[in-house]
C-alpha positions in Angstrom: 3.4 -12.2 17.1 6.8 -13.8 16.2 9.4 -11.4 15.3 10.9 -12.3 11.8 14.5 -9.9 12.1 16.9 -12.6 14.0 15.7 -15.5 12.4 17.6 -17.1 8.8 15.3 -16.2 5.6 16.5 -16.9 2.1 18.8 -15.0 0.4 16.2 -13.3 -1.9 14.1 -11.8 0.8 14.0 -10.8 4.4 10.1 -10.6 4.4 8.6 -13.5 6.7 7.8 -16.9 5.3 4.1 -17.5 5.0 4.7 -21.1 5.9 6.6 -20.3 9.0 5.1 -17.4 9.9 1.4 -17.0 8.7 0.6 -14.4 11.6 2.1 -12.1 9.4 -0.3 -12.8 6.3 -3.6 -13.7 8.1 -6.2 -11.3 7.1 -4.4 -9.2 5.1 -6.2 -9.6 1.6 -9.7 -8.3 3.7 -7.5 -5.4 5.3 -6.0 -4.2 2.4 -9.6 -3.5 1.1 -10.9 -2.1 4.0 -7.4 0.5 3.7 -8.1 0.8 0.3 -11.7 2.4 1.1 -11.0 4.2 3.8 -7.6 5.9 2.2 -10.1 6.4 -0.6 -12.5 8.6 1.5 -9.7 10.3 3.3 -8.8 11.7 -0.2 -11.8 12.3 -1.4 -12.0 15.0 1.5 -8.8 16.3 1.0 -10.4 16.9 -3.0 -13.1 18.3 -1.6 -11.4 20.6 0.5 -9.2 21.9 -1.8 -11.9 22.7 -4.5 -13.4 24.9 -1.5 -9.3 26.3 -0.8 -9.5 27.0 -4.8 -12.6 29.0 -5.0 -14.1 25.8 -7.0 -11.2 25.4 -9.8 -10.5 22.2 -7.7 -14.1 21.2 -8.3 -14.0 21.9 -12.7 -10.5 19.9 -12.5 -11.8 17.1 -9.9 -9.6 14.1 -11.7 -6.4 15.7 -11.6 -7.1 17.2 -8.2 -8.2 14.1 -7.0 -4.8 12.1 -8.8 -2.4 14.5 -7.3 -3.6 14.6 -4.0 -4.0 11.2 -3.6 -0.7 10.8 -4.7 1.1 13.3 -2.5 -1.1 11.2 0.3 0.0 8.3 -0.5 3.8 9.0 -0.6 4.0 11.1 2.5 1.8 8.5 4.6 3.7 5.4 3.3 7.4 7.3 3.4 6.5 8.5 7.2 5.8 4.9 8.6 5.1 2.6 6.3 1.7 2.8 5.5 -1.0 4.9 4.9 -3.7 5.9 7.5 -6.4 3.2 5.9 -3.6 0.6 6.1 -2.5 1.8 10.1 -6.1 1.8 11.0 -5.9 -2.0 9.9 -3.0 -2.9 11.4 -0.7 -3.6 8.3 2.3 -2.1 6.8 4.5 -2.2 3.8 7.9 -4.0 4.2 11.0 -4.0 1.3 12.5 -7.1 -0.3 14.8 -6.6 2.9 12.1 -6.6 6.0 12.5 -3.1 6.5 10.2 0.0 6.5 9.6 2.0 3.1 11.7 4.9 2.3 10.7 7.8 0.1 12.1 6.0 -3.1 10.4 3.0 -1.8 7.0 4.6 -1.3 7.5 7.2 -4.9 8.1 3.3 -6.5 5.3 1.6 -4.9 2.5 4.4 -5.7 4.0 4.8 -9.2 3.6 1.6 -9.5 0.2 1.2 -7.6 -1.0 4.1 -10.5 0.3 1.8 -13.5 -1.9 -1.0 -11.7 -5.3 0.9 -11.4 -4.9 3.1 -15.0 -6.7 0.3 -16.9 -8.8 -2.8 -15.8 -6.7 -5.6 -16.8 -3.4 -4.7 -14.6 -6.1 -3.9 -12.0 -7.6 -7.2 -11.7 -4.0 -8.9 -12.5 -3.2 -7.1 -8.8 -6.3 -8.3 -7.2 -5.7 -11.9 -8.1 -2.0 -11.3 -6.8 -3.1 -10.2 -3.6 -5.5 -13.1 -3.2 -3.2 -16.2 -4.4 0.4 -15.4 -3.8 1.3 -16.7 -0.4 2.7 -13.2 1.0 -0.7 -11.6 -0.7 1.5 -9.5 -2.5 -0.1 -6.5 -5.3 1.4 -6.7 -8.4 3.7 -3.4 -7.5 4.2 -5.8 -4.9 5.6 -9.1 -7.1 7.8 -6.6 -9.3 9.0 -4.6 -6.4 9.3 -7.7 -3.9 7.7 -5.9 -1.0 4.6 -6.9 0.7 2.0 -5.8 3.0 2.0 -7.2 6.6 0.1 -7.3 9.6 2.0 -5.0 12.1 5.0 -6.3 14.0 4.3 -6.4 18.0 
């Protein structure tokens, strides 16, 4: 896989150019999903486990258990490399407006932002037709933040 770091990008973003670089963007719409599910049943446990942890209060508040945690997964996972365990399973990762990594304020922005998406249908589907026509396949947390999800470097 071509490395992207030494090479000139425009001045608006050091993400790889789909048209030069399309490695970076194959697949990634169908991967995404895939994370997507599998980050979903990660949490899920996690929910499960702490209604058992909480002698079944976790169980009567099952939606705000279930927000929080996945929240608190989702940060930690994407601020610790980048992506969460779905996403490394699939061989992708998030990348700033400037190629690199996510930081924590990176990763607060882009699950904040991920939340806003999913909280009613319209932004939802908005994100899916993002991820399936824009040529970096980029959410719509994605388009505002002007990161996108690639296919592993190396």
């Amino acid at each position: 896989m071509t490395q992207w770091t030494d090479m000139q990008t425009p001045a608006l973003t050091r993400l790889p150019d789909p048209g030069a670089m399309p490695e970076f963007y194959e697949g990634v719409v169908a991967k995404r999903g895939i994370a997507w599910v599998a980050d979903t049943i990660v949490i899920t446990l996690l929910t499960t486990l702490a209604g058992v942890l909480t002698l079944t209060v976790g169980f009567f508040l099952w939606p705000l258990f279930f927000l929080g945690i996945g929240a608190l997964y989702r940060i930690a996972t994407i601020a610790g490399g980048s992506a969460t365990w779905g996403m490394r399973m699939m061989g992708i990762e998030f990348r700033g407006h400037d190629g690199e990594r996510f930081d924590i304020v990176q990763s607060v922005a882009h699950v904040g932002g991920y939340y806003a998406s999913v909280a009613t249908v319209v932004p939802w589907f908005l994100s899916i037709a993002t991820i399936s026509t824009t040529p970096r396949r980029q959410s719509l947390t994605d388009f505002v933040l002007g990161s996108a999800a690639i296919n592993r470097p190396g």
